[in-house]
Each structure stands twice: as structure tokens, then as C-alpha cells.
N, C-alpha and C positions, 0 to 999 in steps of 0.2 A: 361652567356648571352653575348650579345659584342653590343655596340654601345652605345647612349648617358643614356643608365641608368647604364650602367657600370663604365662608366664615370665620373656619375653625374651632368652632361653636357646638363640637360634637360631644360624644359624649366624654364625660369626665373620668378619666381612668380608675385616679387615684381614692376621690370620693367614693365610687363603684366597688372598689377592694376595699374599702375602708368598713361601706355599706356590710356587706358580706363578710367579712372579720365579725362586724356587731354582731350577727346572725348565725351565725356557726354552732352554736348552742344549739338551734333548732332543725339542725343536720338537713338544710334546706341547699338548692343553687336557684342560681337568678336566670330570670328570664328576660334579654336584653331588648327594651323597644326603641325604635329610632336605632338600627343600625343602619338602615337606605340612608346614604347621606354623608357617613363616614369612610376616610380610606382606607386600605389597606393597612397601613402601621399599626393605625389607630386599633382596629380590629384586631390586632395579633394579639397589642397589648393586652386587651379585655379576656381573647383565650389565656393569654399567659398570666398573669396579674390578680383575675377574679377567679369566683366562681361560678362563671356564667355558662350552663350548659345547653341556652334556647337564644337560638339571634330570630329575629322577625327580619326579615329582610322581603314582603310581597310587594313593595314599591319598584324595587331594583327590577322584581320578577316581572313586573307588570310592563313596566316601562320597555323591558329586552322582550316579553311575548308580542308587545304592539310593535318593533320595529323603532322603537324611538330610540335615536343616536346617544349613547351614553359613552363614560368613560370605563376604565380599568374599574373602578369600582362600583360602575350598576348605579352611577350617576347620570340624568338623562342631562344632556349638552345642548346650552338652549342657542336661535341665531341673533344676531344683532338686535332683531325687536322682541324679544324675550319670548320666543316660541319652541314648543318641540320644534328638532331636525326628524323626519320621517325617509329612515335610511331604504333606497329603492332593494327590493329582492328579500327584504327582512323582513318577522311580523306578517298582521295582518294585511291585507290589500291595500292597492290606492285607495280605491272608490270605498272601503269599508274604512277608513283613514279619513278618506274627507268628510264622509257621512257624523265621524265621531268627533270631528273638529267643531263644522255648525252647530252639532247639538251641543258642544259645551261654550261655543260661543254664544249660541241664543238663549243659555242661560248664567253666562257671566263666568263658568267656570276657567279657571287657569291654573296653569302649574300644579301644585297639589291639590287640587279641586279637581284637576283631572280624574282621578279613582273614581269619582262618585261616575263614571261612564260603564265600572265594569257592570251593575244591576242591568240600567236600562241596555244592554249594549249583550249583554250573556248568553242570550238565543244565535245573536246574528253573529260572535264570535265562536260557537262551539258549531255553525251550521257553514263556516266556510269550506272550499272545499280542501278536499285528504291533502294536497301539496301543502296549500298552506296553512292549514294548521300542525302537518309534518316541521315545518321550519321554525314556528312559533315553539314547539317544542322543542327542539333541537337547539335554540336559541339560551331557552333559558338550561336546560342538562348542560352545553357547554361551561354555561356561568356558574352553575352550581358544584358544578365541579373541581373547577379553580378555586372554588370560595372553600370546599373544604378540605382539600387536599393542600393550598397552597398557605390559606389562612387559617385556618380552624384546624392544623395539624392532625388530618381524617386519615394521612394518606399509612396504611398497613394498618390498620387497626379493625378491618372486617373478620381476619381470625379471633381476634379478641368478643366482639360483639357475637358472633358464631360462637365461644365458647359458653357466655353469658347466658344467651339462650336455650343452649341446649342442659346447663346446671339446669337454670329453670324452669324451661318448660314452657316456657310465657317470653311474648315481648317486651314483658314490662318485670323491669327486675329489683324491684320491690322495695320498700320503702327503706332509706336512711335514718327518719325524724322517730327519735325513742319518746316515750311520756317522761315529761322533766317535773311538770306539775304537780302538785297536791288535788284532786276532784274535789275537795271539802273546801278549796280557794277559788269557785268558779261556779257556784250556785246563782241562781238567777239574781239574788239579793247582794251578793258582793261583788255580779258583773256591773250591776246598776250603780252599786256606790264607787267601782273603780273607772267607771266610764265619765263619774259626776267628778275624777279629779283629772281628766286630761284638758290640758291648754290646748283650745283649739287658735290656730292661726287663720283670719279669714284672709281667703286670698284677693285681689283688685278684682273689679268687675270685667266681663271683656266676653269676646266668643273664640271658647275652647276646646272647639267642636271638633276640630282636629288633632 
């Protein structure tokens, strides 16, 4: 595989719980970016350890809808010249496979440069036909599955979520974060003088575009 799980360069557990202890005042959870990348442990620990109730994981997604060879964790598994593997009978087509290789070769794109393929690429992916975009899906439900039943401790907790719902009415079950605030500390005039004393750090120059 290559990138921060090869590395082990993922994400920080302890820092992340520490992050969220700070923040508990403001009866918030985290939203965790960069989990494509991380394995399984690493993952549990973040459900267990923080308060992290949102993983991003569309690289994993993306990766297992295209057919590209990945690991246990929705790690895409590159071959000896640093390429996707395009596993036969998975994902999208050959010929819609080759077509999406040239074009990110003829623009330099690789490895995580890849993504920028799903715009130009989103008509002639949702226009394959019913089989396979049946398996593209079936592909990533399998993964999502495991990921939260196996890792994200999902598995019996829909009578729970079923009862939530039905107290309130709504999908959405409402807000945590109480007013800790004073209104009279938060006028435009003391936003302006408390903004005039934060140290800002500037970061290196570079491209962060990713």
C-alpha cells in the first residue's frame, strides 16, 4: 500500500482525545478527516478513545467503486511501478478503466491525484450499464459494512437509533452545545479587539491543495 498507513503516519489518537477533552465544554464531537489511509486498530481506537462521531472515509469508497485492488482497510494496493491494481470482474469496466488511466496520465495525475477523475469522469460512470454499476455498489455496501459493524461498533444499535427517532420526530436529534457565553462579550467591537490578540502561526509555503 503507500501513504500514511504505510508509514504509520496516521492519525494521532491520543492528541485527538486530548483535542476533544479541550472541547467538551462546547458539547461538540469531531469530525474525523484522513481516515482512508488508517487501519483497522488505529480506527477502533478513535471510536473508542475520542469523540469522534463523523469518519470521511470517500477515498476507501472511491477506490473499492473503481475496482482498484485495496486492502482489509480500503487501502488501494499499488504494483511494483507504483500503479493502481485494476481487479478483473470488480468496479467499473476495462475499457471505462483504461479510458480513466490516459486521462490521468495525460495530465500528470497519480495516486491521490486520482480523485480529481470523479468530475470529469461522473456522466460516463453513472451511464455504465445496470451490471456494473450493480457491482460498484455492492462493492462499496460490503465495505461499509465491515467498517461499521466490525470497527465503528454499529453492529445492534438500529433499535437504538429507531427509538431516537421516533422520541423525536426528526433525523436529526438535536442539539448538544448549551449558550456558555456572556452576548455582551461578543459585540462586534470586543470580536475585533479579541481577534487583535491571537498569535497567529504562519505556516511554510508549499501546495496544500490536497
Amino acid at each position: 500500500t503507500h501513504g500514511i498507513e504505510q508509514s504509520d503516519a496516521g492519525i494521532n489518537v491520543a492528541l485527538t482525545a486530548q483535542i476533544h477533552e479541550a472541547l467538551a465544554p462546547y458539547g461538540i464531537s469531531g469530525a474525523q478527516h484522513g481516515t482512508s489511509g488508517n487501519n483497522s486498530d488505529r480506527l477502533r481506537q478513535i471510536a473508542k478513545k475520542t469523540k469522534t462521531t463523523k469518519a470521511n472515509v470517500a477515498t476507501a469508497l472511491q477506490m473499492i467503486s473503481w475496482g482498484v485492488k485495496v486492502n482489509d482497510f480500503g487501502n488501494a494496493i499499488m504494483d511494483e511501478s507504483g500503479s493502481f491494481i485494476k481487479e478483473a470482474g470488480k468496479g467499473v469496466s476495462r475499457a471505462t478503466w483504461e479510458k480513466m488511466c490516459a486521462f490521468a496520465a495525460a495530465n500528470n495525475w497519480q495516486k491521490g491525484n486520482f480523485k480529481n477523475l470523479n468530475l470529469p469522469f461522473e456522466n460516463i460512470l453513472t451511464a455504465q450499464d445496470a451490471p456494473i454499476r450493480e457491482r460498484m455498489i455492492k462493492g462499496v455496501e460490503d465495505f461499509v459494512f465491515t467498517l461499521l459493524t466490525d470497527v465503528f461498533n454499529a453492529t445492534d444499535t438500529a433499535d437504538l437509533v429507531k427509538k431516537q427517532i421516533f422520541e423525536t420526530q426528526s433525523h436529526t436529534p438535536g442539539f448538544k452545545a448549551e449558550k456558555i457565553e456572556q452576548k455582551n462579550e461578543w459585540t462586534r467591537e470586543k470580536i475585533i479587539e479579541k481577534a487583535s490578540k491571537i498569535a497567529v502561526n504562519k505556516s511554510p509555503e508549499g501546495d496544500f491543495d490536497d
